[in-house]
C-alpha positions, -999 to 999 in steps of 0.1 A, spaced: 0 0 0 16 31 -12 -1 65 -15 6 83 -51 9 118 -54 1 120 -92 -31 109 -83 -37 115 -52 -49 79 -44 -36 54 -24 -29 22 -44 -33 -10 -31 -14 -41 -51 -22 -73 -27 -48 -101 -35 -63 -100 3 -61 -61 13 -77 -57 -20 -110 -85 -17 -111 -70 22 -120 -38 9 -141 -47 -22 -161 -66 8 -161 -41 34 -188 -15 11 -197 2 48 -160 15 48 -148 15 13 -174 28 -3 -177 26 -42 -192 62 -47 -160 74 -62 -161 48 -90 -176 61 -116 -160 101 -107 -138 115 -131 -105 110 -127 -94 143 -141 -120 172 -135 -143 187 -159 -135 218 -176 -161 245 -176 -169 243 -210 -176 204 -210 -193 212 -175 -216 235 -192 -226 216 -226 -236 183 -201 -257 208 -181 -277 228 -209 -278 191 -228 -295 179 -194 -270 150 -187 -278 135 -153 -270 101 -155 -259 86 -129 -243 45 -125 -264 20 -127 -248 -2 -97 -209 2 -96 -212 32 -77 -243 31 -58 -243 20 -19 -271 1 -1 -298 1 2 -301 19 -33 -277 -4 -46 -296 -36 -33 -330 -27 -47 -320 -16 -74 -295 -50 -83 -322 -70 -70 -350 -58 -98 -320 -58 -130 -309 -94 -115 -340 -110 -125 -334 -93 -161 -302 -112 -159 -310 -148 -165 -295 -182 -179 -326 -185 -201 -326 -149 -217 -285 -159 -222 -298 -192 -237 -311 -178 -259 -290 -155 -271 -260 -178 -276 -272 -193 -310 -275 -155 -325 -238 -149 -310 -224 -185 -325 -240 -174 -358 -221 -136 -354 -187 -154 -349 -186 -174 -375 -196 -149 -397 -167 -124 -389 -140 -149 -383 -154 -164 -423 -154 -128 -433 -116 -125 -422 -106 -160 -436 -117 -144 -470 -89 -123 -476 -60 -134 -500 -30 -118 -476 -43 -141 -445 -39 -109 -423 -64 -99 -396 -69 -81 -366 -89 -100 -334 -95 -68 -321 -115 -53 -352 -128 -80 -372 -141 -101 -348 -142 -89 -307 -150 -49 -318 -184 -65 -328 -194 -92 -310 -204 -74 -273 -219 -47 -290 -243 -66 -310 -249 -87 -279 -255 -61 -252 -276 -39 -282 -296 -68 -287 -303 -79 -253 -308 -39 -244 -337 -38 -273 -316 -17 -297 -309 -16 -333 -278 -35 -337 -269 -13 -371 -260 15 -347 -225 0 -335 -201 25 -345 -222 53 -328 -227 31 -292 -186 27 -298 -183 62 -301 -198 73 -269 -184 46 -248 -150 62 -261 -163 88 -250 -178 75 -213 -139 59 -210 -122 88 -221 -141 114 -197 -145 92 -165 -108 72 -168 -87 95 -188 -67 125 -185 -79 149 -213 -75 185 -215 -104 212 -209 -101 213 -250 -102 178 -254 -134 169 -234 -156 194 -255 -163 167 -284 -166 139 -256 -194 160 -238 -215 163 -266 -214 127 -270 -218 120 -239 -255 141 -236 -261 122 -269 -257 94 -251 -279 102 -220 -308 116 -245 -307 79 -260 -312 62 -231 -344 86 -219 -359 76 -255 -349 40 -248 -371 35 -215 -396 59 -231 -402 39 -257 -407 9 -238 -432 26 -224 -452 27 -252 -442 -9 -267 -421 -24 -241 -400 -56 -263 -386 -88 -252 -355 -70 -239 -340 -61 -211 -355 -26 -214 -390 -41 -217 -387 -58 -188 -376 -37 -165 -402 -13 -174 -426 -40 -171 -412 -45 -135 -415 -13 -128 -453 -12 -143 -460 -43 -123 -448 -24 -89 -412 -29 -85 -392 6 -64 -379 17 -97 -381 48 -115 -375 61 -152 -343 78 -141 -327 46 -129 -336 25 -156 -320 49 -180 -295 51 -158 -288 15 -157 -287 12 -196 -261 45 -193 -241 15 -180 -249 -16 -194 -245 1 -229 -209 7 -221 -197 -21 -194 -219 -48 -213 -197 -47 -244 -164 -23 -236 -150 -47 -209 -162 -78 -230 -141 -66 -262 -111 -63 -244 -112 -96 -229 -122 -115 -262 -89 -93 -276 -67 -100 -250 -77 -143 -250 -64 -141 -290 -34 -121 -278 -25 -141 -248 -32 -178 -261 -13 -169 -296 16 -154 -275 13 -188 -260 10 -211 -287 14 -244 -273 -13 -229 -246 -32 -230 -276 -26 -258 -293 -42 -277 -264 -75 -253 -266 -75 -273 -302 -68 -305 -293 -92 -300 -258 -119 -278 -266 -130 -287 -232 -101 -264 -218 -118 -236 -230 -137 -220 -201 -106 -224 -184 -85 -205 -202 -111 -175 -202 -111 -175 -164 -69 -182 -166 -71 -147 -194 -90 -126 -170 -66 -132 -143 -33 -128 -165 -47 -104 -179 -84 -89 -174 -97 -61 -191 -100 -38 -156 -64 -36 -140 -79 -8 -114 -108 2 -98 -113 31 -72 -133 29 -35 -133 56 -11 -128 57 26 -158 67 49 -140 63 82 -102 64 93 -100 28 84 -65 4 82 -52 -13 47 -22 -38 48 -10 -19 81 -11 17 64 -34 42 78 -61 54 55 -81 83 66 -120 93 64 -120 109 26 -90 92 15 -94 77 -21 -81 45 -31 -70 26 -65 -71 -8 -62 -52 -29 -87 -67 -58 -95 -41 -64 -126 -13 -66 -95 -38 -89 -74 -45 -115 -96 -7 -123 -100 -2 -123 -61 22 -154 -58 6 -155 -22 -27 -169 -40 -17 -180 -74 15 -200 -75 39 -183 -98 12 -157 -104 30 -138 -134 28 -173 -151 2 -177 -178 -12 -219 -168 -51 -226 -185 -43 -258 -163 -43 -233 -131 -64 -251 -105 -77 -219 -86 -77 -192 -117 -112 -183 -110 -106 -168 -76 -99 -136 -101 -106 -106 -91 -110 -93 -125 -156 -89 -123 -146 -74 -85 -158 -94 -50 -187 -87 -26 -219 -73 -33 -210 -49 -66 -196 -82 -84 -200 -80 -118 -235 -85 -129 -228 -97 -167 -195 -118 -160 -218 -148 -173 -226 -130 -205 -189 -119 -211 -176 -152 -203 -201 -170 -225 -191 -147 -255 -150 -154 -251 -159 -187 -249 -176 -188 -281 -152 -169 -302 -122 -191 -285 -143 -224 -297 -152 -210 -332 -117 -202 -339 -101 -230 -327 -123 -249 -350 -123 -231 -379 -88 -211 -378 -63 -238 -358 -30 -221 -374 -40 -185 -365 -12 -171 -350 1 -136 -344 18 -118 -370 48 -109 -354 54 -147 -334 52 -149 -297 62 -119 -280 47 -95 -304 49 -59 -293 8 -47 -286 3 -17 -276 -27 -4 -251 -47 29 -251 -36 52 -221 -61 48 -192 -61 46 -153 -90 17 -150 -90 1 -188 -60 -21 -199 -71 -24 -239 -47 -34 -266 -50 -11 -297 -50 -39 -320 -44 -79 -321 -26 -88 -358 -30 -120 -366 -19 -144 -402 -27 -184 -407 -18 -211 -429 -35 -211 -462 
């Protein structure tokens, strides 16, 4: 536990100080979560406030009892069934894009763009009630949502990023709106139906809830489905068994997002002078825990910085969090990696990366969000 003046956080790196807080909410609270990193500048302050942008999180950084009756109503929206039944539609997507990218004559492709860029979105669009042909423009404001919340842009910089960010929030308003009138077989639909049927819910936390689920249900997902193609080909032999074993397969997802999971750090806030790892954290204090450092703790996972789908323990993770804010679609996200790892593995067994095992990737610049810019990948004709 160190305290970092560049951030004014303190960071915690351990496996257990870090599950003790995630599971102590009285203390640590999670109402810093979802708060800007870097402060917003007037002007991006003022275009959110004449564009009406209230959203607030949907769960991540809401506290009991809000949080519980509020998780408790979008749980039942969460089921194996409605998953069920999206997992023939998410096969069918797969196959298409990874056929798409077998079609080109210079057997070069990119994990990142041709197939995991996709996948979440149409997933999380469809199970939201959305038209799926609007990917690029969901992509754009969760850019936008990671940018603003995670990154450190200038006054200048956020201007664009606040415009799509009330862009964002209008869509979501229109979204529960129109379930009003014609409520689907989505997610949307049915929480407005709960909410018609006498659930504590209101407009403003549905909307709020899609605010998030538009962004974590697909952002988080992309990155892991990237970083399984870039961690497996960077470990061929790794993968090689995922051929031979499909079986392995759920596994190595679990063994990805503790090697490497798409959140390496996520941020809690002290409400009372409170002790971490023997350091003294006061009443206010903010702190960044690393998750990415945690899951390689060689106190809980035996040669943690060693990448092992065999790992016996690899889903003790901390990667979806721990305690009562763990992550709500970490079935959905695990389902879809799974998918694309089968799909490939069937239909692409040579895929490799471009550059051989230890390829050089390189990640976007964020204090939360470990994403690789781009996975290249060739295979055998």
């Amino acid at each position: 536990v160190m305290f970092d003046e560049r951030i004014g956080y303190w960071v915690v790196s351990r496996y257990d100080d870090i599950k003790s807080v995630f599971d102590d909410w009285e203390t640590f609270s999670s109402e810093n979560a979802q708060a800007p990193v870097r402060e917003r500048g007037p002007q991006a302050t003022q275009i959110m406030k004449d564009g009406g942008f209230t959203a607030y999180s949907g769960l991540s950084a809401r506290i009991p009892p809000e949080h519980t009756r509020i998780r408790a109503i979008a749980q039942k929206a969460f089921t194996p069934r409605r998953y069920k039944a999206l997992e023939p539609d998410i096969r069918a997507n797969v196959v298409k894009r990874l056929n798409d990218m077998l079609a080109r004559t210079d057997r070069s492709g990119d994990m990142l763009s041709d197939l995991a860029y996709d996948i979440p979105t149409i997933t999380i669009l469809t199970l939201i009630g959305v038209d799926t042909g609007q990917i690029d423009t969901y992509k754009k404001w969760s850019d936008s949502r990671a940018a603003m919340t995670w990154g450190d842009l200038s006054d200048e910089e956020q201007i664009p990023h606040a415009h799509n960010l009330v862009d964002y929030w209008q869509e979501c308003q229109r979204l529960v709106a129109q379930a009003h009138e014609n409520p689907g077989n989505d997610l949307t639909g049915d929480l407005v139906r709960a909410q018609q049927d006498g659930a504590e819910i209101t407009d403003h936390e549905i909307a709020s809830l899609l605010y998030s689920l538009l962004f974590a249900g697909h952002e988080t997902t992309t990155t892991l489905i990237a970083n399984c193609f870039r961690v497996l080909l960077d470990h061929r032999d790794q993968w090689q068994q995922l051929i031979d074993e499909p079986k392995k397969i759920s596994a190595a997802v679990d063994e990805v997002l503790r090697y490497s999971g798409s959140i390496v750090g996520w941020r809690r806030k002290a409400t009372r002078d409170a002790e971490v790892g023997g350091q003294q954290i006061a009443e206010g204090d903010g702190l960044l825990l690393l998750m990415g450092s945690a899951n390689r703790d060689d106190t809980r996972f035996d040669n943690g910085g060693d990448f092992d789908i065999s790992r016996p323990n690899a889903r003790e993770h901390l990667s979806f969090g721990y305690g009562i804010h763990y992550c709500l679609g970490n079935m959905l996200a695990k389902l879809q990696a799974k998918i694309c790892l089968e799909e490939a593995a069937r239909l692409i067994p040579s895929l490799r990366l471009a550059g051989g095992p230890g390829t050089d990737i390189d990640f976007r610049e964020n204090l939360s969000f470990r994403v690789p810019t781009s996975v290249p990948v060739t295979w055998d004709a």
